[in-house]
C-alpha angles and dihedrals in degrees: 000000000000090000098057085083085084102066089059097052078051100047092045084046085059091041082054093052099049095033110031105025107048097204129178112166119093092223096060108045085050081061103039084047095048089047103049077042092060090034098053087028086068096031076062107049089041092051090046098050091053097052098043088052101047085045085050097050090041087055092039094053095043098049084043092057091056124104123220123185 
């Protein structure tokens, strides 16, 4: 769930492009588009990674402070 956050930087990317920039040219909104895509693409896989690996260590220290006899 941490990476969602990045549909919403991509869908007020989006919001930005429509609203704010006023583009018209093809060109240019290919570029904006493949731009906010990489940009969200590794806010996601940051995000995520961080998240998977604080849930993993969590796991990993409580089931190690159980005692099993």
């Amino acid at each position: 769930m941490s990476s969602s956050s990045s549909i919403y930087v991509f869908m007020y990317g989006l919001y930005y492009l429509v609203a704010r920039l006023h583009i018209r040219q093809f060109v240019p909104i290919l570029v904006y588009l493949a731009t906010l895509f990489d940009a969200c693409l590794i806010f996601f896989l940051c995000t995520g990674t961080v998240g998977f690996l604080s849930c993993y260590y969590f796991v990993i220290k409580i089931y190690g402070a159980v005692k099993v006899d």
